[in-house]
C-alpha positions in Angstrom: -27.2 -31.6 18.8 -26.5 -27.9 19.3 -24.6 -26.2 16.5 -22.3 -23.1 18.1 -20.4 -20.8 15.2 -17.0 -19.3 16.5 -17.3 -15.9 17.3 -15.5 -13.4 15.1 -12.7 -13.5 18.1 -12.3 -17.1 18.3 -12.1 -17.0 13.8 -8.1 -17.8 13.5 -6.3 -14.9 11.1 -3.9 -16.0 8.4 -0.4 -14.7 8.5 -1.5 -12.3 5.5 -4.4 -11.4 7.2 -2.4 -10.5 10.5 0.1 -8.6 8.4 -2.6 -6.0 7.1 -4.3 -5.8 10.6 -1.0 -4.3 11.9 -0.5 -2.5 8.9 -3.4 -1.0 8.8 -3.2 0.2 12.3 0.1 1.6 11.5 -0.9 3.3 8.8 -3.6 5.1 10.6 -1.5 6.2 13.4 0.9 7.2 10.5 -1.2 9.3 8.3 -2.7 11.0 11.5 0.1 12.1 13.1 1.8 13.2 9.8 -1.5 14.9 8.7 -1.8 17.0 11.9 1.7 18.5 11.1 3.2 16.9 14.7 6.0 15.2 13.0 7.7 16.1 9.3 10.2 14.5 7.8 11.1 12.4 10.7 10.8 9.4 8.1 13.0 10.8 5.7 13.6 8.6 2.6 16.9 7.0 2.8 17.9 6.5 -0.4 17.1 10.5 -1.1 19.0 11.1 1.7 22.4 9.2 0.6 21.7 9.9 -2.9 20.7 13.1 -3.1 17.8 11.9 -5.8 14.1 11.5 -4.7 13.3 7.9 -5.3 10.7 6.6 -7.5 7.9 6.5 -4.1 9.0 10.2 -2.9 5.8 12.0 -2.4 3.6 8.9 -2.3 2.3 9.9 1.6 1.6 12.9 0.2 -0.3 12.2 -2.9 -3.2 9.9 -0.7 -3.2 12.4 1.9 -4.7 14.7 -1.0 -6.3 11.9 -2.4 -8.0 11.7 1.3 -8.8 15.4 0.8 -10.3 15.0 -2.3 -7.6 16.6 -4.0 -7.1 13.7 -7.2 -5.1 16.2 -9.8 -2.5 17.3 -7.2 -2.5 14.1 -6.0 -1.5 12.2 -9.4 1.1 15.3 -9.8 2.4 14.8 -6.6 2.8 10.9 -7.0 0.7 8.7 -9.3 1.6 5.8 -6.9 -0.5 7.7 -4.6 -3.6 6.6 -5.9 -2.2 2.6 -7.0 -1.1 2.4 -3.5 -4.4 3.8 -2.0 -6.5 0.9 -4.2 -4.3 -1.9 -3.3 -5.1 -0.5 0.5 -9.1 -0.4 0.0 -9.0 -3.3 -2.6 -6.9 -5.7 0.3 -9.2 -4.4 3.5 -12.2 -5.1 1.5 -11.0 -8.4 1.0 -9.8 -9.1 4.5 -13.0 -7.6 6.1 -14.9 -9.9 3.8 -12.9 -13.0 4.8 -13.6 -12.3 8.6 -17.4 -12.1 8.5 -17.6 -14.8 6.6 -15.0 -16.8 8.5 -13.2 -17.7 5.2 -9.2 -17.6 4.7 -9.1 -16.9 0.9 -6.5 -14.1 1.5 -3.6 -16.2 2.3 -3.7 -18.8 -0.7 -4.5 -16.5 -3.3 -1.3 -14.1 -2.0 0.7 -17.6 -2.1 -0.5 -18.6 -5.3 0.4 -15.2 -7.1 4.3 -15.8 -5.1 4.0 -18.7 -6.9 3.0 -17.7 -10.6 5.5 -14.6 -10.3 8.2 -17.1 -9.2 7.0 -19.1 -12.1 6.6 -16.1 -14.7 9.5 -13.8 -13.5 9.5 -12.4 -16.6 5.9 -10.4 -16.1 7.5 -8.2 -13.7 10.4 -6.5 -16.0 7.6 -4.1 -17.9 5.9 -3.1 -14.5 9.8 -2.6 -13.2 10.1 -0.5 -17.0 7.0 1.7 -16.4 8.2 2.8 -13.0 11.6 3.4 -13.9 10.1 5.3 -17.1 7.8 7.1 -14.5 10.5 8.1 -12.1 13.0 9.7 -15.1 9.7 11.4 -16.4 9.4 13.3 -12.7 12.8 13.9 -12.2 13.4 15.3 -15.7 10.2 17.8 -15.0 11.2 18.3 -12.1 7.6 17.3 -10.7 7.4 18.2 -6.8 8.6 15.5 -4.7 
C-alpha cells in the first residue's frame, strides 16, 4: 500500500496557529511602513489620547524597532516591554514554525491549557499586574521618553 504524507498546504492550522499567521503578517506590514517614516502616529494610543497619560505599553513599537537595530539600552529605556514582547514574538513563531514541519498541533492545547490553569490560579496574575503597574509609575515619575 502506498503511504502519501499531506503536504504542508493540505496540514490543517489551529485557531492559535491561524491567529499568529495573520498577526505576524500584520505586524510586518506594520513595522515596515512605520519604520520607513510613511505613516506616524496614525495609531495613536487611545487611552493617551483621552487621558492625557502615556499608558503602561507607550513606546513599545518603538523600543523593538531599536531592538531590530541593535540598539538594546535605548530600547529597554524606551520600553522594557519592548524586548518581553519581542521574545513572546520569536518564542511563539519558533513554536508555530516547528508545529508545521512536523505537522503537529501542540500550539493550540498548550495555549488552552494555560487559559485553563490561569482561570484556575487567578491569583498568579495580580504580581505580574503589580510589576507593570510598578513599572509604569516608575516611567512616568522619571519622566522616561514615551
Amino acid at each position: 500500500m502506498l503511504c502519501v504524507q499531506p503536504s504542508l498546504a493540505t496540514v490543517s492550522l489551529g485557531k492559535i496557529q491561524r491567529y499568529i499567521l495573520f498577526l505576524d503578517l500584520l505586524s510586518v506590514l506594520y513595522l515596515s511602513v512605520v519604520s520607513m517614516g510613511w505613516v506616524r502616529h496614525i495609531w495613536a494610543c487611545p487611552f493617551r489620547w483621552i487621558s492625557g497619560i502615556p499608558c503602561p505599553a507607550c513606546g513599545t513599537t518603538r523600543a523593538i524597532l531599536l531592538l531590530l537595530q541593535g540598539e538594546v539600552s535605548a530600547s529597554l529605556r524606551m520600553n522594557p516591554y519592548g524586548l518581553l514582547t519581542l521574545f513572546a514574538i520569536l518564542f511563539l513563531n519558533v513554536w508555530f514554525f516547528y508545529d508545521l514541519l512536523k505537522r503537529k498541533n501542540t500550539l493550540d492545547p498548550t495555549i488552552h491549557r494555560l487559559e485553563l490553569v490561569f482561570k484556575k490560579h487567578w491569583w498568579v496574575v495580580i504580581p505580574l499586574v503589580l510589576i507593570a503597574f510598578s513599572l509604569w509609575g516608575w516611567r512616568l515619575y522619571h519622566g522616561i521618553a514615551f
